[in-house]
C-alpha positions as CSV (number, residue, x, y, z in Angstrom):
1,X,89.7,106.9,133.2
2,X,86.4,104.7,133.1
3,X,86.3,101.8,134.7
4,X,87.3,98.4,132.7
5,X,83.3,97.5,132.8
6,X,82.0,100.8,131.7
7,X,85.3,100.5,128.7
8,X,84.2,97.4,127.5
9,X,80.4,98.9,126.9
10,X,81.8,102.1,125.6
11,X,84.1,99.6,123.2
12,X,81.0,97.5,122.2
13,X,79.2,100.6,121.3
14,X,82.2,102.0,119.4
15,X,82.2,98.8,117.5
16,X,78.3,98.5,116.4
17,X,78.6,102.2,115.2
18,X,75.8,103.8,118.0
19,X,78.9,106.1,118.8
20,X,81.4,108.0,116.9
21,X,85.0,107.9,117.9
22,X,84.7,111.1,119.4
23,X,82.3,110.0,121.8
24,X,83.9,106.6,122.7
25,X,87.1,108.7,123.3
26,X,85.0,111.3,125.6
27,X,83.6,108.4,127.8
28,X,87.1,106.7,128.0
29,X,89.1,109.7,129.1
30,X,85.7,111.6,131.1
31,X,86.3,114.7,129.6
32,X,83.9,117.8,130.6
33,X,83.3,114.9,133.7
34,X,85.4,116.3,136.3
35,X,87.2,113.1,136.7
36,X,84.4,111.0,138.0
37,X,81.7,109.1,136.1
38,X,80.8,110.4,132.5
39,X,78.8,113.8,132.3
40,X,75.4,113.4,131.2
41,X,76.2,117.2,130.3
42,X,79.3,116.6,128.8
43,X,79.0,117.3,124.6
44,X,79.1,114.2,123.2
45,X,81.4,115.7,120.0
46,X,83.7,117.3,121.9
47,X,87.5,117.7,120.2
48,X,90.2,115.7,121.3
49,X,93.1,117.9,123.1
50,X,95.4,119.2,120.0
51,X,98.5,117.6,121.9
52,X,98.6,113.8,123.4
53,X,97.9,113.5,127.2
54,X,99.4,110.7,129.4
55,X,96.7,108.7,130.7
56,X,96.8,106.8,134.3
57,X,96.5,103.0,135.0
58,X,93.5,101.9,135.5
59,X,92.0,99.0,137.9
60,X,93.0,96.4,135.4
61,X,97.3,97.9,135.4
62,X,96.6,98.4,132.0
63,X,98.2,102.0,130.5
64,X,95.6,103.4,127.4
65,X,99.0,105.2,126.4
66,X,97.9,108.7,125.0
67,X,95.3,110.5,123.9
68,X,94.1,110.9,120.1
69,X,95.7,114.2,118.6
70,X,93.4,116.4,116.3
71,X,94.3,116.3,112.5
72,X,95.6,119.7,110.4
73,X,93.2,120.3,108.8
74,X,95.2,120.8,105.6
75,X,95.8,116.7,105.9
76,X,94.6,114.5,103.6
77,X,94.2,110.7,103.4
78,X,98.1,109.9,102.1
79,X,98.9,111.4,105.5
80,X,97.7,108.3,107.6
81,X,98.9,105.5,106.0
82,X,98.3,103.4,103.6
83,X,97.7,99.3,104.8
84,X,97.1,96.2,102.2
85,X,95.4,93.4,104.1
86,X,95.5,90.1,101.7
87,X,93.3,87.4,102.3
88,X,88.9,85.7,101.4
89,X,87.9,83.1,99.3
90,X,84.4,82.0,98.5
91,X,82.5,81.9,101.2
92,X,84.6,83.2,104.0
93,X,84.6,86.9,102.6
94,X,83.4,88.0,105.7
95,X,86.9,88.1,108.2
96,X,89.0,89.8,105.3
97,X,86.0,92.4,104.7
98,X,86.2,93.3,108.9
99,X,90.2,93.5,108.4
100,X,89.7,96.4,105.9
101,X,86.9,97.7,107.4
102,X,89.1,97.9,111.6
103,X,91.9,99.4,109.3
104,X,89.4,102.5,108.3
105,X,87.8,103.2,112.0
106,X,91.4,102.8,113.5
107,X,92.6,106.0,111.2
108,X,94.0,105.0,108.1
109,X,94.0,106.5,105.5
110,X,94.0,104.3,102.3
111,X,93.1,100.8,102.9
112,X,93.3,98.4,99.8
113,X,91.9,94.6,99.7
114,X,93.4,91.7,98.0
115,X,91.5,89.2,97.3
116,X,90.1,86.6,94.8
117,X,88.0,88.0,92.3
118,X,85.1,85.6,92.2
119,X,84.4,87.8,95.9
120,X,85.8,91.0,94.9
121,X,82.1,92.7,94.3
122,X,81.5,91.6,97.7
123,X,84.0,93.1,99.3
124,X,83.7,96.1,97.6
125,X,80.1,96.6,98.8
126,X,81.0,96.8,102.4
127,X,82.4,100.3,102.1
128,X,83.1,102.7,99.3
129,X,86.3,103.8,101.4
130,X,87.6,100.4,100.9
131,X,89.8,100.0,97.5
132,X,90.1,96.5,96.1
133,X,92.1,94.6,93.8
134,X,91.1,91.1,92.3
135,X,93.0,88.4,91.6
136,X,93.0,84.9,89.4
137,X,91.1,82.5,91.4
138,X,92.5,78.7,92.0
139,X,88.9,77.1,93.1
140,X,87.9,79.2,96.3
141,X,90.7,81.5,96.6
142,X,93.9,82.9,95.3
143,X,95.7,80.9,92.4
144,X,99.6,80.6,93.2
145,X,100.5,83.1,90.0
146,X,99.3,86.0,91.9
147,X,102.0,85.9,94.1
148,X,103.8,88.5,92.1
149,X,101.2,91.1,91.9
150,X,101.0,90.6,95.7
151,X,104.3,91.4,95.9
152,X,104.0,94.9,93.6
153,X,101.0,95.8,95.6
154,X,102.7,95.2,98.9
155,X,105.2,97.5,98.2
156,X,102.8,100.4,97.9
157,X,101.6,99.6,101.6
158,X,103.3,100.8,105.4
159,X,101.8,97.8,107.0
160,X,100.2,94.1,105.4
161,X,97.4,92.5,107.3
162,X,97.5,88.5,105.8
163,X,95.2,85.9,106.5
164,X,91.6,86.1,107.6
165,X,89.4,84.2,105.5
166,X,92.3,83.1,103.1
167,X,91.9,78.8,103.1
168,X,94.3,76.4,102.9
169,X,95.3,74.8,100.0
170,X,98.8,74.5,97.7
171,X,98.5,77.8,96.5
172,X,97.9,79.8,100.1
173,X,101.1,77.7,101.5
174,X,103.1,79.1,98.3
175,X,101.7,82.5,98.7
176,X,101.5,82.9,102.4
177,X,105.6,81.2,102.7
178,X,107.1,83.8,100.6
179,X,105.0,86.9,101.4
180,X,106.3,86.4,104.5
181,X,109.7,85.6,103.6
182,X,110.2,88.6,101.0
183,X,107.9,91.4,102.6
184,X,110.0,94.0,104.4
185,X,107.5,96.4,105.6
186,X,105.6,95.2,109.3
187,X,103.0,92.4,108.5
188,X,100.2,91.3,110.8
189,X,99.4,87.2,110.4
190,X,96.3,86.0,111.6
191,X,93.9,83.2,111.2
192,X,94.4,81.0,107.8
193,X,97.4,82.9,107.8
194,X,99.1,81.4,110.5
195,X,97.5,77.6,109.2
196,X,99.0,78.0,106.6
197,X,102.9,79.1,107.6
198,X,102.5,75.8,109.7
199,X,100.9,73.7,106.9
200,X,104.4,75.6,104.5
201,X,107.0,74.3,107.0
202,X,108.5,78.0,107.1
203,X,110.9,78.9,109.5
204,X,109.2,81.7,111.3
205,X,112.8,82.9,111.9
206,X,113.2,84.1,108.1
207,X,111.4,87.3,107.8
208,X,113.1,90.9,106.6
209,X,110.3,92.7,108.5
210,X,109.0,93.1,111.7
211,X,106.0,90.5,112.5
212,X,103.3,90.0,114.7
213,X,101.4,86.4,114.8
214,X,98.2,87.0,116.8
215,X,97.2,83.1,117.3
216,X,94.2,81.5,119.6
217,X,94.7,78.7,121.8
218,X,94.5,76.3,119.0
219,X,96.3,78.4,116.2
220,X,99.3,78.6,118.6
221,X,99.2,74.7,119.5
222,X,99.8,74.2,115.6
223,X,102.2,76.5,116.1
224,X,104.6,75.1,118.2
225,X,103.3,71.4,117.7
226,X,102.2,70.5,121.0
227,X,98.6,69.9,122.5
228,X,99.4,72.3,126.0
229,X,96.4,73.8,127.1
230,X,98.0,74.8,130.7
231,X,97.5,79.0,130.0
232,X,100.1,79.7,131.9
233,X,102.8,77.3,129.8
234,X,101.1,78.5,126.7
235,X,102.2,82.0,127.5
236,X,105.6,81.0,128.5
237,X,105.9,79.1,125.1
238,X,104.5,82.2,123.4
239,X,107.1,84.4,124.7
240,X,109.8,81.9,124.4
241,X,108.6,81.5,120.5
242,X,108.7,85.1,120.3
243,X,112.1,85.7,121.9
244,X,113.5,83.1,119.1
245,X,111.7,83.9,116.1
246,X,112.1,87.3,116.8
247,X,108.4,88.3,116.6
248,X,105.2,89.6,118.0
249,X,102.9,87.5,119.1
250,X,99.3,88.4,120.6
251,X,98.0,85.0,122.4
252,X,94.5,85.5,122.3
């Protein structure tokens, strides 16, 4: 495997779109290298192996897991998942747009958008892959009465992104509290998502569904309602909060 300088080019590349995911996944895994540095021979679209390959540490102790698998190629979208992420408001349609569009490069198959539909056009016109679904807006973002709706489109997704871009207001803190409360499938909370559980007073102990909090510094200082900035405390609090609360949480 490359090393963690040459990964975290290869990643930025991935990201801006100069390579395709067949490419980022040759350089990461040097295949037609020999094991050394990248090929400048190697061809740049070459398959992935048709069955997952462990994959060594490398410098950082960090394990890549295994390799991507091709796809049958009688597969079709409904095969890879199907992922809601809820969130935007005027102004900030930006962060909800990125959550749908990391949901398509990462493999999945149908990826659907809720958001308010004063920005639904927007959102729409980052990707034609993306679907979208607009709801009744309350000022700059979601009015409370579209909790329901969230609810019935929820159901249709394997996994709920919830948060980036959302605001904070009455109606996010109603929304937010009992989508995560009532939603069974796994749910990702991130950003104005986690603001808001905090600004909601919800017991982050009541969920039916597995759930992953992926807080900054700050985020997770609202969290736990303390001003430690000490990393290594914050991560003990993190994994303490975690044990508890019985959840995932990604301190960035």
């Amino acid at each position: 495997m490359i090393n963690p300088h040459d990964f975290q080019q290869a990643a930025k590349k991935f990201r801006g779109g100069r390579i395709t995911l067949a490419q980022f996944t040759d350089l990461v895994f040097q295949r037609g290298a020999g094991g050394g540095q990248p090929s400048k021979t190697a061809v740049p679209n070459a398959a992935p192996p048709s069955v997952a390959e462990p994959v060594a540490k490398g410098k950082l102790g960090l394990t890549m897991g295994l390799s991507l698998r091709d796809r049958p190629r009688e597969a079709h979208k409904g095969d890879f998942g199907r992922i809601l992420a809820i969130g935007g408001s005027v102004g900030m349609a930006g962060a909800i747009s990125l959550t749908g569009l990391a949901a398509l490069r990462s493999g999945s198959g149908l990826v659907k958008v809720a958001v308010p539909e004063k920005i639904q056009a927007t959102i729409a016109g980052f990707n034609p892959c993306l679907m979208t679904v607009g709801f009744e807006n309350d000022g700059d973002g979601f009015h409370g009465s579209g909790l329901n709706s969230l609810l019935e489109h929820s159901a249709w997704a394997d996994v709920i992104a919830l948060g980036p871009g959302l605001g904070r207001g009455e109606a996010q803190k109603w929304i937010v509290k009992n989508l995560y409360q009532q939603i069974q499938q796994p749910m990702v909370v991130d950003a104005d998502g986690i603001n808001t559980l905090v600004d909601a007073e919800t017991d982050l102990a009541e969920h039916p569904g597995q759930r992953i909090l992926t807080p900054h510094p700050g985020e997770f200082q609202r969290l736990i309602g303390s001003k430690i900035t000490n990393r290594t405390k914050l991560e003990e609090e993190a994994i303490s909060l975690a044990k508890s609360k019985k959840l995932v949480i990604v301190l960035k």
